[in-house]
Structure formats: C-alpha cells, structure tokens
Phi, psi and omega in degrees: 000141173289161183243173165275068211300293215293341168305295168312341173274324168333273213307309216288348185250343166270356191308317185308327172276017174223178200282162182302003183247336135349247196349299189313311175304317181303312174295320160321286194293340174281329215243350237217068183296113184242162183269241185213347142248039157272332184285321178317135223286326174334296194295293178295338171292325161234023121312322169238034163054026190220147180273191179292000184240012169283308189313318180279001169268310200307298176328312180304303174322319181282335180090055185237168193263333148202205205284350187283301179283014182253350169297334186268334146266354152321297185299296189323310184273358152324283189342290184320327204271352215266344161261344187272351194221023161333299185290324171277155223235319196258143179282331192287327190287323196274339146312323167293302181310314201283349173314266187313315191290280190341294177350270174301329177290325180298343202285336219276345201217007154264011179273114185225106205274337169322271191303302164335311185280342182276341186293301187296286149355308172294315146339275194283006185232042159267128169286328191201157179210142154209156201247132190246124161213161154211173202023231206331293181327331202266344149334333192259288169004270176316311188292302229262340191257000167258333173297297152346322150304285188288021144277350183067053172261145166294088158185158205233166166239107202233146168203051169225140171299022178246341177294304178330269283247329183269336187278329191269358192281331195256332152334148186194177185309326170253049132265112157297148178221112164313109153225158185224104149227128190310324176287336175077039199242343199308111218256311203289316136006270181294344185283344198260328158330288169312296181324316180281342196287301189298355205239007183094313134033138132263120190243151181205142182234088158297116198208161151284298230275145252210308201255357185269141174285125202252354183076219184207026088031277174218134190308149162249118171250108175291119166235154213296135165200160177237136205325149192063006185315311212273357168273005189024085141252359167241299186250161171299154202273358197256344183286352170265009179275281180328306208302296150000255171328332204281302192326306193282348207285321193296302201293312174302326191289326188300327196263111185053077198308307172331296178308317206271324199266359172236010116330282193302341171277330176296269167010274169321298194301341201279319168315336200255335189265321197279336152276038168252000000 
C-alpha cells in the first residue's frame, strides 16, 4: 500500500514539541498504513484509546487547524503518492524520494529573495569570503569555496577551530563569513562567527534551528529540515545547506553574468590541460 511519505516527514519534525502520549499517536501513524475509512476520528479514537481532542492536539502540533485536516491530508497525499511514484515498486525507495521532495518544498517558503538578493550583491563587492563548517558542513564549506572560486572570487574554507581561529586573524570590514550549522548549536562555529563580526566581517548562519534567539550580531538564513537531518539518517544532512547556496551562487553568477561565465569556462579549460 502506498504511504503518505510528505505527511510522515511532517509528523517527524514536529515529535520535539509534543507530549509522550502525542509522540505515541505520531508512531502510530508513521508506522502504520490505513485506508480512508480507517481515518475517521471514531476509528481512531478507540483504535488508540485516545480522545478526539487528543487527536486534534496531536493535529495541531503537525500543523493542521484539527484531526480533520489532517485526515484530508492524509488521504490526499495516499493519491498523490500512488501518481507520482507509479514506477517505484519499494516503500524504502520511495521514502528517500519523498525525504528531498520535503525538502525542497519547506526550501519554497524558506526563501526570502528580499534578503537574497542584497547577500549576492555583498558577495560580489567581498575582498575575501570564507566558509567556516565542521563534519556534514564542512563538505558544504569546501564545496561552496571552490565553486566560488571559479567565479574568480578570493576565497577559503576552514573546518577546524584553528582553522576559525587563523582565518578572523585575516578579516576586515570587506570580508564576508559564512558558517553552517544545521543545529545551529555548533558552538566553536558560532564563536568564529562572533569573532569575525568583531572584527568588522559581515557573517551570515546558515541553520535549521529556528527558535534560538542569535541576536542581530549576524543575519540568519533558515534552511529546510526534517527531523534528526543532522544525524544523516536517510538523506543526506549537507543537502539543504546546498539548496540554499545553490540559490544564492545563481543570484552571484547573474550580476555580470558574462565576466563570470567566462572565469569559469577558463577554469574548465585549465583543468581539461592539466590531464594531457
């Protein structure tokens, strides 16, 4: 039977906010295949011994207005799953797809092109950029400083605190600094951050995390997550950091596209000579 993948990516991001009898119900439903007259709040309710205004709480928390929309979305996304994934034959597979489509749809309303477009613009009149990550990040870190490069941008990637620590030694007011962590809890990260700030650095904290306040220090850009993302247990944890970068590298490749698009083709060429 098909599931409701984008729901279960839903429920799974809200378990941290709800209560252990919450939880129990969230596991029910994640663990659990029903038809649409299994959904009725009757049927559940003395299938899991819980009353109807648990059930509309438990909705709420998922971000439904009660147990009704979220039973209409359940059934919706059954529909859904059953035109979109016709070829895919494993419940394993299709959980990884539907893992990246969450993604990328929470990316649709985490985008704030308001803000985007002046970051690319800061981007491009930056003497030096650099990306501070550790573990997943610094995978986005390294990646982000080499694409960047071959735009013939000035810039490095550290993903040690000595790395931090040598890089704010060289900042100044027309530098930009990057750091990324999904939890936004990466403490030597945010400290390097700070550090750079004081030092005239413009910083920007690429995170999931949503609720610490960060002050007004360094902008924050929220990028997309599903519960446990930074344990990379399904998908990869580096990928809503790229969706992000990808957005912003597109809005910097644009401002004098030409000049950039011809760095970069030099690039290529000098790489295709170093294999001869």
């Amino acid at each position: 039977m098909s599931r409701n993948h984008r729901l279960i990516t839903k429920i799974e991001a809200a378990l941290d906010h709800m209560t252990s009898l919450e939880k129990s119900i969230a596991q029910f439903f994640i663990t659990t295949d029903l038809t649409p007259e299994e959904l009725t709040a009757s049927q559940m309710t003395k299938r899991l011994h819980v009353s109807q205004a648990a059930l509309t709480r438990f909705a709420k928390k998922c971000g439904f207005t009660g147990y009704r929309a979220f039973a209409f979305d359940y059934i919706h996304g059954l529909q859904e799953a059953e035109d979109n994934f016709q070829s895919i034959n494993l419940e394993l597979t299709k959980r990884v797809l539907m893992d990246y489509d969450a993604l990328i749809n929470k990316t649709y309303d985490l985008v704030d092109e308001e803000k985007l477009l002046p970051l690319a613009n800061l981007i491009d009149r930056s003497d030096r950029v650099y990306f501070f990550g550790k573990g997943s990040s610094a995978l986005v870190a390294q990646e982000m400083k080499l694409r960047f490069m071959r735009l013939g941008f000035i810039c490095d990637a550290y993903s040690d605190t000595d790395g931090f620590i040598w890089a704010n030694s060289l900042v100044n007011d027309n530098c930009l600094v990057f750091g990324f962590s999904l939890s936004g809890k990466t403490s030597s990260v945010i400290k390097a951050l700070h550090q750079a700030s004081q030092r005239g650095a413009k910083t920007i904290l690429l995170t999931t995390d949503t609720e610490t306040d960060f002050g007004e220090i360094f902008d924050v850009i929220h990028v997309s997550s599903t519960h446990q993302l930074n344990y990379g247990n399904r998908v990869s944890p580096q990928f809503p950091l790229l969706i992000m970068m990808d957005i912003i590298y597109a809005y910097v490749l644009a401002i004098d596209k030409p000049h950039k698009e011809k760095i970069f083709k030099d690039t290529i060429i000098a790489e295709d000579k170093k294999h001869l």
